[in-house]
N, C-alpha and C positions, 0 to 999 in steps of 0.2 A: 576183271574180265570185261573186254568192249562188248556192249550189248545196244543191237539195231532193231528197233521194232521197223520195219518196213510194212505193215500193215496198210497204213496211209500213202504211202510211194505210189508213185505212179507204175506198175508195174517195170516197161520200159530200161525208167533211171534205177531199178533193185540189184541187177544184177553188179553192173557198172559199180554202185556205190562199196555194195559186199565185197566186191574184187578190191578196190581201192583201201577198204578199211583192211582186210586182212593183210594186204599188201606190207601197210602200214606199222601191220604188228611185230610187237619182237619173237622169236622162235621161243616154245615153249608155254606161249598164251593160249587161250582158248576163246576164238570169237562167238555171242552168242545173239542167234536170231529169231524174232519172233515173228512169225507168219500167220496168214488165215489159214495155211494148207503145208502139207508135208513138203519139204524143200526136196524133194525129191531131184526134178532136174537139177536143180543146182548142185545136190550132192555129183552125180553123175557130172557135169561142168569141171568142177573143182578136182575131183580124182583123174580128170583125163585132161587140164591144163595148169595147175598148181604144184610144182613137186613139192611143195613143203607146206602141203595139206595133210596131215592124219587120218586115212580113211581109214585105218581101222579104228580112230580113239573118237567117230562122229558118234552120235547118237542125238537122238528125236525125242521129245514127250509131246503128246497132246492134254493139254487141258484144259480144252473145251472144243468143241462143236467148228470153232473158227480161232483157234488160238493153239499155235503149234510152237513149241524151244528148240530150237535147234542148237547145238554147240559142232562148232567147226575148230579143232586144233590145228594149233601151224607147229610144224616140228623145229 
């Protein structure tokens, strides 16, 4: 599973980068991100220009204060 800590990113170059990796994936993977905060817009991003995003197979965990996993499947 490709896993992006963007934490350090400049916020900017995050979304660019996310788009290009998942791009990149074969269908059937599951990209996984870690952020300071809920990927919220990006989920919304990704379901309204991605068709071979899995919104319904996303989900979120927080575990910590500033440390959010996100996992993004590509169909």
């Amino acid at each position: 599973m490709p896993t992006l800590d963007v934490r350090e990113i400049p916020p900017p170059e995050r979304h660019p980068m996310i788009h290009q990796t998942f791009e990149d994936m074969d269908a059937g993977e599951t990209l996984e991100i870690v952020n300071d905060h809920e990927p919220k817009p990006l989920f919304y991003e990704m379901r309204a220009e991605v068709e071979a995003f899995d919104a319904d197979g996303y989900e979120v965990d927080r575990e910590d204060d500033e440390k959010f996993v996100a996992k993004f499947p590509k169909q």
